[in-house]
BALOBA-1460 file (C-alpha; in Angstrom, 3 decimals):
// residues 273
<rec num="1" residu="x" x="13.211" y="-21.833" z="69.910"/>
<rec num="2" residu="x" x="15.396" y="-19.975" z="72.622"/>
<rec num="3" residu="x" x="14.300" y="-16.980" z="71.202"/>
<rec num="4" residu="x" x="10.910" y="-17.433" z="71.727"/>
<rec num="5" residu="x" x="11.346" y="-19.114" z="75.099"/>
<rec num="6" residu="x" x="13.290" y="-15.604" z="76.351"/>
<rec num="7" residu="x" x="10.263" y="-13.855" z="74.625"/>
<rec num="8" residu="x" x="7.469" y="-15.648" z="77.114"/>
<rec num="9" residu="x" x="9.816" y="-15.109" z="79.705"/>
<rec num="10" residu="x" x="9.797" y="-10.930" z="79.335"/>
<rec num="11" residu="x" x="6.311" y="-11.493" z="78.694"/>
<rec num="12" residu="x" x="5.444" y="-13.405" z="82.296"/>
<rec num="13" residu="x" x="8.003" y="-10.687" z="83.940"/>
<rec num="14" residu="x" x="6.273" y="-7.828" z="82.562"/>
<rec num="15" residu="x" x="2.625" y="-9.223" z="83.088"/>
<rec num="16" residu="x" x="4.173" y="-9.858" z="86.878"/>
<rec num="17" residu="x" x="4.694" y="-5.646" z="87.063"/>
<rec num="18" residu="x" x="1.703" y="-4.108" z="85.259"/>
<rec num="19" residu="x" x="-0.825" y="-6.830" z="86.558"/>
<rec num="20" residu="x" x="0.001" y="-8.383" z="90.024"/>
<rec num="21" residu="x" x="0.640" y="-6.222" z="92.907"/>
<rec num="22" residu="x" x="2.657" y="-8.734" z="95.150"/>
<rec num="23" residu="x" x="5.787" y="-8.321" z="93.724"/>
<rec num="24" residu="x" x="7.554" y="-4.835" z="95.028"/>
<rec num="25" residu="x" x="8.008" y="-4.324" z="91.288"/>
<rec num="26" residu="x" x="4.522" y="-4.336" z="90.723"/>
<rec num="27" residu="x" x="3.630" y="-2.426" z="93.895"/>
<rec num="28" residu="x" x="6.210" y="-0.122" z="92.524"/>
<rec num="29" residu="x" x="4.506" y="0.176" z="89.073"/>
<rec num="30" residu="x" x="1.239" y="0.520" z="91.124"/>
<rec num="31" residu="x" x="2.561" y="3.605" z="93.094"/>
<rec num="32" residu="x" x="3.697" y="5.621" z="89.755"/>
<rec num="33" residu="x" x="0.891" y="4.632" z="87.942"/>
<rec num="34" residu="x" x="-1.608" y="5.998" z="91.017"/>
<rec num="35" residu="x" x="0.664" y="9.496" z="90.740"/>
<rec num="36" residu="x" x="0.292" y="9.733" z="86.983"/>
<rec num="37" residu="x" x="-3.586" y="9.363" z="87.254"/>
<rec num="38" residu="x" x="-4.092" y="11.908" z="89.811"/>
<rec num="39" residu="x" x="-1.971" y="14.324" z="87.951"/>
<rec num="40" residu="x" x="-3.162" y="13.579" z="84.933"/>
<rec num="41" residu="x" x="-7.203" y="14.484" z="86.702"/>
<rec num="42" residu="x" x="-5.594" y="17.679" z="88.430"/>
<rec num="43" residu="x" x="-4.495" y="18.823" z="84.825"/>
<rec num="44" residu="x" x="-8.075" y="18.024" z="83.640"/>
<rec num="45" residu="x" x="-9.996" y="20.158" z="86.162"/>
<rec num="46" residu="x" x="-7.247" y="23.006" z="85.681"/>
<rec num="47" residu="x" x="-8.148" y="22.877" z="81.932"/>
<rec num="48" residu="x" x="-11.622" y="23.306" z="82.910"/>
<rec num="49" residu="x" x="-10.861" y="27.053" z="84.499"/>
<rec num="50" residu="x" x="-10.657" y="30.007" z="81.629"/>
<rec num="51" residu="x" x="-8.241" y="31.496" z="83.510"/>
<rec num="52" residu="x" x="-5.671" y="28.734" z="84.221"/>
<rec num="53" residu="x" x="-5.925" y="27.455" z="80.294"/>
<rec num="54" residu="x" x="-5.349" y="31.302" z="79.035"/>
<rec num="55" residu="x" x="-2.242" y="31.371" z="81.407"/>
<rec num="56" residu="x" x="-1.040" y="27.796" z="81.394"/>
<rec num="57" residu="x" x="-2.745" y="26.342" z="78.378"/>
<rec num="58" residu="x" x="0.311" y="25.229" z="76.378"/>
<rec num="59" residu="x" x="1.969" y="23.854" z="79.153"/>
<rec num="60" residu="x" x="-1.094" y="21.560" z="80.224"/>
<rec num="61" residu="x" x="-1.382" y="20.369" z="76.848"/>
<rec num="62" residu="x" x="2.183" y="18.931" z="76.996"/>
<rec num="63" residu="x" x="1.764" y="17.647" z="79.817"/>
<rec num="64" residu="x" x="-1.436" y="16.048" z="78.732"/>
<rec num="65" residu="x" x="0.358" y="14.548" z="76.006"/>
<rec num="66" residu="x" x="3.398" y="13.250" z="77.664"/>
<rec num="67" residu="x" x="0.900" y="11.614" z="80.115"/>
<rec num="68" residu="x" x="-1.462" y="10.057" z="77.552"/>
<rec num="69" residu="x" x="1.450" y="8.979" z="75.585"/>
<rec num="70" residu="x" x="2.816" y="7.226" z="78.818"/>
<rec num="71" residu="x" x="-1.095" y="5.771" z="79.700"/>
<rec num="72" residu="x" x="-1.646" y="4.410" z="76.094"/>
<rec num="73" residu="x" x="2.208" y="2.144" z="76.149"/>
<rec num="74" residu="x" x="0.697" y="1.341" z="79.734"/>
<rec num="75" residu="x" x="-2.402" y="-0.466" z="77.897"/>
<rec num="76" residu="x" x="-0.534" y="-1.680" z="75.440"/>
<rec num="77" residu="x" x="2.131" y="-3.218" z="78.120"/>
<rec num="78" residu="x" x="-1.348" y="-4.986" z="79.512"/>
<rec num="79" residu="x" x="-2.743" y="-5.821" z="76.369"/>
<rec num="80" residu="x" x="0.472" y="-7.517" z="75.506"/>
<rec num="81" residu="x" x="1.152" y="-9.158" z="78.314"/>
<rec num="82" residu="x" x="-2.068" y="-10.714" z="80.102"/>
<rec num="83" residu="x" x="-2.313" y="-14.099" z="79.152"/>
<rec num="84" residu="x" x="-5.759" y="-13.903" z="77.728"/>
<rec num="85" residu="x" x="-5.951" y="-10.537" z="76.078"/>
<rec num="86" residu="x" x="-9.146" y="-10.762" z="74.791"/>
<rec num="87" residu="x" x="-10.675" y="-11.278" z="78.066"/>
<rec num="88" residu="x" x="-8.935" y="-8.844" z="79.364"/>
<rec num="89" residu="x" x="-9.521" y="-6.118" z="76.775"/>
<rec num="90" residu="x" x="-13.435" y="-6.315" z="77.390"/>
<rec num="91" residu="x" x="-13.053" y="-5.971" z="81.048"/>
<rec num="92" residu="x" x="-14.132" y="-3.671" z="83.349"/>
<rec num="93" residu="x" x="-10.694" y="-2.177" z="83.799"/>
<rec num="94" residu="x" x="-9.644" y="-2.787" z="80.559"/>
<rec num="95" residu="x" x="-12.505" y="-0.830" z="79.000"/>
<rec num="96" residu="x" x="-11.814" y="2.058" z="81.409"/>
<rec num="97" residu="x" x="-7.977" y="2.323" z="80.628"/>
<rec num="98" residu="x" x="-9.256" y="2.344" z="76.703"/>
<rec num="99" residu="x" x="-11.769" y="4.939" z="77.292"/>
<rec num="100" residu="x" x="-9.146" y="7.095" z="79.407"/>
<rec num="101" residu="x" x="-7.128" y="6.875" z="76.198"/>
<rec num="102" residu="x" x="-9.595" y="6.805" z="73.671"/>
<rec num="103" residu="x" x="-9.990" y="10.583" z="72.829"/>
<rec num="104" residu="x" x="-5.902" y="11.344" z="72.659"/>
<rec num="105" residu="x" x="-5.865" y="8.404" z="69.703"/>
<rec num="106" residu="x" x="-8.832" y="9.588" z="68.268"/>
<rec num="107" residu="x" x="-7.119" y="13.610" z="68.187"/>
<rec num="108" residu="x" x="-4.039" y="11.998" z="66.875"/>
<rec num="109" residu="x" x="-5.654" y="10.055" z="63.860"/>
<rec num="110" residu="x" x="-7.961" y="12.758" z="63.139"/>
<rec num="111" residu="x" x="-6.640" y="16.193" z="64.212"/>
<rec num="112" residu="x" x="-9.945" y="17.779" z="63.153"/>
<rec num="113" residu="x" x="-12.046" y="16.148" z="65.807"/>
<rec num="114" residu="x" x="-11.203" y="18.920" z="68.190"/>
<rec num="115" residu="x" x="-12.563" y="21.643" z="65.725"/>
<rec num="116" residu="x" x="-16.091" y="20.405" z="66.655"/>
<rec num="117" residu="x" x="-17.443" y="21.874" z="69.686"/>
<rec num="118" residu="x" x="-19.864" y="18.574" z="69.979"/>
<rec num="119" residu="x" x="-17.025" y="16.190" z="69.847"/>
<rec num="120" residu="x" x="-14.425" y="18.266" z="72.339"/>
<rec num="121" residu="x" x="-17.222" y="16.512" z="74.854"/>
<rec num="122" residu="x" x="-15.046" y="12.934" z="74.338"/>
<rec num="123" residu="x" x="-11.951" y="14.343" z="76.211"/>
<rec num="124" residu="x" x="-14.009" y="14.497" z="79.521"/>
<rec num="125" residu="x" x="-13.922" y="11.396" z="78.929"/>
<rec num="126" residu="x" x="-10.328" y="11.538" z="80.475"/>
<rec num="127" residu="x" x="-11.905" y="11.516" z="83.919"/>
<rec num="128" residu="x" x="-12.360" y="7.808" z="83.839"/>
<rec num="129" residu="x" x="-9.127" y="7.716" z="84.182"/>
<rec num="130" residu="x" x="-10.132" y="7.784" z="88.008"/>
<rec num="131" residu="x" x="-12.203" y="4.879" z="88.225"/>
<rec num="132" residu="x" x="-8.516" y="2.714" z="87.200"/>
<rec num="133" residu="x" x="-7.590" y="4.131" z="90.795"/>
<rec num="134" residu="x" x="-9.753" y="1.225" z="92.729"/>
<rec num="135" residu="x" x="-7.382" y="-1.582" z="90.530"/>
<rec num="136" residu="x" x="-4.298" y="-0.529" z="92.077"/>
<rec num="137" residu="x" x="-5.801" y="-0.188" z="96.144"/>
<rec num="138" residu="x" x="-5.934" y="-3.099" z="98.037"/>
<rec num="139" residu="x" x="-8.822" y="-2.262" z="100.017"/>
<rec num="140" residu="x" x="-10.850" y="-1.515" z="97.435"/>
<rec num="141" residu="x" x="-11.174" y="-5.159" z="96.808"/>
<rec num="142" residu="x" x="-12.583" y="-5.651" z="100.067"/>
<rec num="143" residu="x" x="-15.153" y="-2.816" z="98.912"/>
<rec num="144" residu="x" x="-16.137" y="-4.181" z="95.823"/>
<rec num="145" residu="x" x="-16.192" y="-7.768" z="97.451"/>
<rec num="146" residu="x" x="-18.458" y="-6.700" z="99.852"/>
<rec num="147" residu="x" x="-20.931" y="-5.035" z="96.933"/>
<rec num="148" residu="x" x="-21.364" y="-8.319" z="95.134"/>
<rec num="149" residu="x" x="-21.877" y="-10.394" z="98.211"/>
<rec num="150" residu="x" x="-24.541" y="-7.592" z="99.224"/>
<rec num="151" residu="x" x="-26.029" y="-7.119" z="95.866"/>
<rec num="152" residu="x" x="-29.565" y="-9.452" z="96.365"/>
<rec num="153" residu="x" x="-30.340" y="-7.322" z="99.333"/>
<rec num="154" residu="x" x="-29.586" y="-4.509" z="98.002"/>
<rec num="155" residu="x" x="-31.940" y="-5.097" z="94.951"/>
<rec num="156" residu="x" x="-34.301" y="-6.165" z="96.616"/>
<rec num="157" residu="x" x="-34.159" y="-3.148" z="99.326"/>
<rec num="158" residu="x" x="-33.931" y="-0.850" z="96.053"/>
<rec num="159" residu="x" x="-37.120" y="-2.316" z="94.509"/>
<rec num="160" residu="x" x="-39.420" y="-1.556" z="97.857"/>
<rec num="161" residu="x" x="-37.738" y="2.041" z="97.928"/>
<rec num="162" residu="x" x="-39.266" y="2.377" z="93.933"/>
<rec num="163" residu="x" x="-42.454" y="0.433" z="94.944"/>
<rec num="164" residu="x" x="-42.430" y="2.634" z="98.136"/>
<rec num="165" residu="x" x="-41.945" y="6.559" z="95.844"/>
<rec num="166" residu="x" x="-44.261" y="4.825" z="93.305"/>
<rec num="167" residu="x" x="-47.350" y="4.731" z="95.712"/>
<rec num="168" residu="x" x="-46.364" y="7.973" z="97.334"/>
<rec num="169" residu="x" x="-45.963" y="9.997" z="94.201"/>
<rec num="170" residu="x" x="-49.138" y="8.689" z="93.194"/>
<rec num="171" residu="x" x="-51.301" y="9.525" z="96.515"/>
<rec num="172" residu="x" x="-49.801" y="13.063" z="95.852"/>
<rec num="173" residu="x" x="-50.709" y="13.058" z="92.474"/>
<rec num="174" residu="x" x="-54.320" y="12.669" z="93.020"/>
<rec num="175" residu="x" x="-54.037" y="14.725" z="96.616"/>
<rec num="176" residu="x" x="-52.226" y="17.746" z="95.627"/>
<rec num="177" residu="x" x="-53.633" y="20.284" z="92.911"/>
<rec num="178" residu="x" x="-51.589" y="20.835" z="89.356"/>
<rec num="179" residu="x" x="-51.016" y="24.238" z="90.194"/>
<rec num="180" residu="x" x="-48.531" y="23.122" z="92.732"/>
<rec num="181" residu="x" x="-46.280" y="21.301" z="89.934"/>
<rec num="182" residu="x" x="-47.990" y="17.800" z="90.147"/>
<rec num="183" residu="x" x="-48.670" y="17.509" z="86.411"/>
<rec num="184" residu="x" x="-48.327" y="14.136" z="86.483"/>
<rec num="185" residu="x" x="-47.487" y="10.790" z="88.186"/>
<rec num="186" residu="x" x="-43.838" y="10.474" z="87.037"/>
<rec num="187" residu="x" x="-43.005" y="13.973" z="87.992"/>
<rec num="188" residu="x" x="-44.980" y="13.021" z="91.462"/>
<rec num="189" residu="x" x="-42.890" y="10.196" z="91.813"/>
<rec num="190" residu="x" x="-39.661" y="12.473" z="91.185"/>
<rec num="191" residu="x" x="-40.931" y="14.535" z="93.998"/>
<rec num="192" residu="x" x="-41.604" y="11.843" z="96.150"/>
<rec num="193" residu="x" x="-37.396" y="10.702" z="95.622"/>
<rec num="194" residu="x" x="-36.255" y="14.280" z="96.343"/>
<rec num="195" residu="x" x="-38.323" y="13.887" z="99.557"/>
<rec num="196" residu="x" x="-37.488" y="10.540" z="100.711"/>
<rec num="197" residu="x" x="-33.783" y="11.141" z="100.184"/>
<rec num="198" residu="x" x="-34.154" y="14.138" z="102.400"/>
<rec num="199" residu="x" x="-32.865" y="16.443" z="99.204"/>
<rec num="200" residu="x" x="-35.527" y="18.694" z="98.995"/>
<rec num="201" residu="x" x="-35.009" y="21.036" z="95.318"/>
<rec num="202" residu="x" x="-37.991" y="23.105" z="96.699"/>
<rec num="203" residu="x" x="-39.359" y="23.025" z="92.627"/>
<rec num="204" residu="x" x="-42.341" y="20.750" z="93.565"/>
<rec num="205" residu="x" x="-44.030" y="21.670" z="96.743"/>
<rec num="206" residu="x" x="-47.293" y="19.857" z="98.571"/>
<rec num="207" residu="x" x="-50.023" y="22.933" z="99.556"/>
<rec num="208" residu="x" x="-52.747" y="20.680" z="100.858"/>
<rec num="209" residu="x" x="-52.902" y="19.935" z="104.561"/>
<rec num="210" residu="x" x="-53.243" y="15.971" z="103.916"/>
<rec num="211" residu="x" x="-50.144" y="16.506" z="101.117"/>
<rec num="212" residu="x" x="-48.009" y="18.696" z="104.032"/>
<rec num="213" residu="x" x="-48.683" y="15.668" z="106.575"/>
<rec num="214" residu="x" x="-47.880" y="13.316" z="104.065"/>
<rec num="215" residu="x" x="-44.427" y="14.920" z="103.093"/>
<rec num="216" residu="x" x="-43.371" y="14.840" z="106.409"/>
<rec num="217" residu="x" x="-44.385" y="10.928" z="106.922"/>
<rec num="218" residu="x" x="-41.829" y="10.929" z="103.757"/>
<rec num="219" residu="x" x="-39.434" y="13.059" z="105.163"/>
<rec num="220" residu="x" x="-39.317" y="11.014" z="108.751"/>
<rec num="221" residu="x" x="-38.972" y="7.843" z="106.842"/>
<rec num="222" residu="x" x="-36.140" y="8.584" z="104.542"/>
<rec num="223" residu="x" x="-33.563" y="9.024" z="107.397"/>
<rec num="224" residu="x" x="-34.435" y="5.606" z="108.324"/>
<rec num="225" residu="x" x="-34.419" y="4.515" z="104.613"/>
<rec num="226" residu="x" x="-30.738" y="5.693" z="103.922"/>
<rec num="227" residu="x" x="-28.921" y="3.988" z="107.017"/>
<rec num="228" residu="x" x="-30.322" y="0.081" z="105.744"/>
<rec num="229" residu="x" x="-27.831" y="0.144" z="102.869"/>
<rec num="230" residu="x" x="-25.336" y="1.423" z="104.936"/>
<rec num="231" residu="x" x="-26.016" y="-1.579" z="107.569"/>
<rec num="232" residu="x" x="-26.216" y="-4.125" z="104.450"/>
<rec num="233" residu="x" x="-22.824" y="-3.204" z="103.580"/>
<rec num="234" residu="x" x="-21.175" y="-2.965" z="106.743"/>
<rec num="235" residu="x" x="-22.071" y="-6.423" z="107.910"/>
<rec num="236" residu="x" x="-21.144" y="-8.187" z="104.879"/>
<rec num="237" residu="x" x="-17.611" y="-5.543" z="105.050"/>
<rec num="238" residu="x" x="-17.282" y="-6.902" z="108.514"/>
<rec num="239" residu="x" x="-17.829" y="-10.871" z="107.436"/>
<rec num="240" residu="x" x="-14.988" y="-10.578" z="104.399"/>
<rec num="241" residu="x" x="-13.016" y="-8.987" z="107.075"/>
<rec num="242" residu="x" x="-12.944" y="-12.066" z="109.276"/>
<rec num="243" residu="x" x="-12.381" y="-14.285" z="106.134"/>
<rec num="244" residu="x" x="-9.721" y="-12.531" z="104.903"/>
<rec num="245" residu="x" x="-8.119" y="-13.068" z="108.197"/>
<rec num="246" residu="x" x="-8.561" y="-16.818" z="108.576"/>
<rec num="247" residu="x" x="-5.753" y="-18.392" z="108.110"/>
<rec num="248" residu="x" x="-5.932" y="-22.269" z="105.742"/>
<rec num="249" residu="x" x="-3.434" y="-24.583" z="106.583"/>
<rec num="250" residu="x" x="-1.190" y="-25.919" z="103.559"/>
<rec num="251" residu="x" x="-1.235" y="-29.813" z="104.927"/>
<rec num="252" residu="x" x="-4.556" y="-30.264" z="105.608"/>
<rec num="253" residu="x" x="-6.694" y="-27.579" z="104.038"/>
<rec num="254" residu="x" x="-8.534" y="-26.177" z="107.704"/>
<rec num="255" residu="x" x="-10.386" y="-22.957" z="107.429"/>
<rec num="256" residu="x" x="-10.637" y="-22.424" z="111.303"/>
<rec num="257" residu="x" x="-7.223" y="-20.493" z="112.424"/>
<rec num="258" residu="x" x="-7.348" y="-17.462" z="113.729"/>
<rec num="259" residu="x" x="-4.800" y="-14.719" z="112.476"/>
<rec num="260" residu="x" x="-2.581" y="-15.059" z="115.594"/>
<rec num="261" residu="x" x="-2.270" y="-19.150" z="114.900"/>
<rec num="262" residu="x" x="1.195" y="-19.897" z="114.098"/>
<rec num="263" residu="x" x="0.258" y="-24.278" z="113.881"/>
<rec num="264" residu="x" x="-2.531" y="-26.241" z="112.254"/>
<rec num="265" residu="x" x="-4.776" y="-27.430" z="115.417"/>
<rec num="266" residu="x" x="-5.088" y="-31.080" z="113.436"/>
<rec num="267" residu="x" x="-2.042" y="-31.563" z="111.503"/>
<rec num="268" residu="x" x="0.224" y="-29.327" z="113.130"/>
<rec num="269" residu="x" x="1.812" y="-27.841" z="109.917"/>
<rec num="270" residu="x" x="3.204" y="-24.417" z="110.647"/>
<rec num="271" residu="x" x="0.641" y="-22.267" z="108.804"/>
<rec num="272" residu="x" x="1.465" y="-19.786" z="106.545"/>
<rec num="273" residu="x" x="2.643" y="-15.562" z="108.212"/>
């Protein structure tokens, strides 16, 4: 019984490292981890140039193998050690740090995978590896916090911007003649995104007088278009801001100390640094 009581012990220490960032261990883990990634994407866009792999090509590949080796016992580690793996497996994260890994197992168990031109496509999947980054960055939480809290409005802004292209690209459709590349209502509507988001390909161009005015309505409006996201975001970045930094107090449970509050204005329980 000792045994396995030592066991759940290494097991809790080690989930303490690879999962939770308050420990300097873990913030420690967090910091080598963040190198390895962005070494391991620097040797993935070298690989991409001919004249780097003709040069350096064995020496990437080593390194891409020491590094995937190290990656796939860092997935295992988690795997192992979260205390509901299964949960954890089919996360977001989780998923990424499998797909990350995914082609280097997949070359090991079958060597002749990378013989097919169609299948050498799975190692870009290696570049997921970068998405892992916003785990290990505190602020990102703050980010991604502020994306859920914003994501009604957001839909619901999205939806009148595709209501919005869908009547434009239509008026254009029926405006504008096919010779100028509006064949159809759903490549219409593609040139009435490029417009509003101020891209402008040039592939698809209005020749009509009423079309010209028209584009330039949707050209005026898309700068005003792109900033309400922006706005959405910022405000509710700005509200988890000031929540983060309200301090509770441990006696009595109150929300309403500011960060500088060293005492609990009911109880008087010295709130928590």
């Amino acid at each position: 019984m000792r045994w396995l009581k030592d066991k759940e012990a290494d097991r809790e220490r080690i989930r303490k490292i690879v999962h939770d960032s308050d420990t300097p261990e873990g913030k420690r883990f967090d910091v080598w981890l963040i190198f390895a990634i962005l070494l391991n994407i620097g040797l993935v866009m070298l690989d991409s140039v001919r004249a780097v792999n003709e040069r350096l090509g064995t020496l990437l590949l080593v390194l891409e193998v020491v590094l995937n080796l190290l990656f796939t016992a860092e997935y295992a580690l988690r795997v192992w050690s979260a205390r509901d793996r299964l949960r954890w497996a089919f996360s977001f994260y989780g998923m990424v740090d499998l797909l990350a890994i995914l082609p280097f197992v997949l070359s090991l168990i079958w060597p002749g995978l990378r013989a097919l031109a169609v299948l050498r496509a799975v190692r870009l999947l290696r570049i997921f590896r970068i998405l892992g980054l916003f785990n290990y960055v505190r602020e990102a939480k703050l980010l991604l916090l502020s994306l859920a809290a914003s994501r009604r409005r957001i839909i619901v802004f999205m939806l009148a911007v595709l209501a919005l292209v869908t009547v434009f690209g239509t008026i254009m459709y029926i405006i504008e003649p096919k010779e100028a590349g509006f064949t159809s209502i759903p490549r219409s509507i593609y040139w009435a995104i490029v417009t509003l988001t101020t891209v402008g390909y040039g592939d698809v161009a209005p020749v009509t007088t009423l079309g010209q005015m028209l584009a330039s309505g949707i050209m005026l409006l898309g700068y005003a278009i792109i900033a309400i996201p922006t706005g959405i975001v910022t405000v509710e970045m700005a509200r988890q801001s000031r929540h983060a930094r309200v301090k509770t107090c441990p006696g009595c449970g109150d929300r309403g100390h500011q960060d500088d509050a060293r005492y609990c204005r009911l109880c008087g329980t010295a709130l928590p640094k």
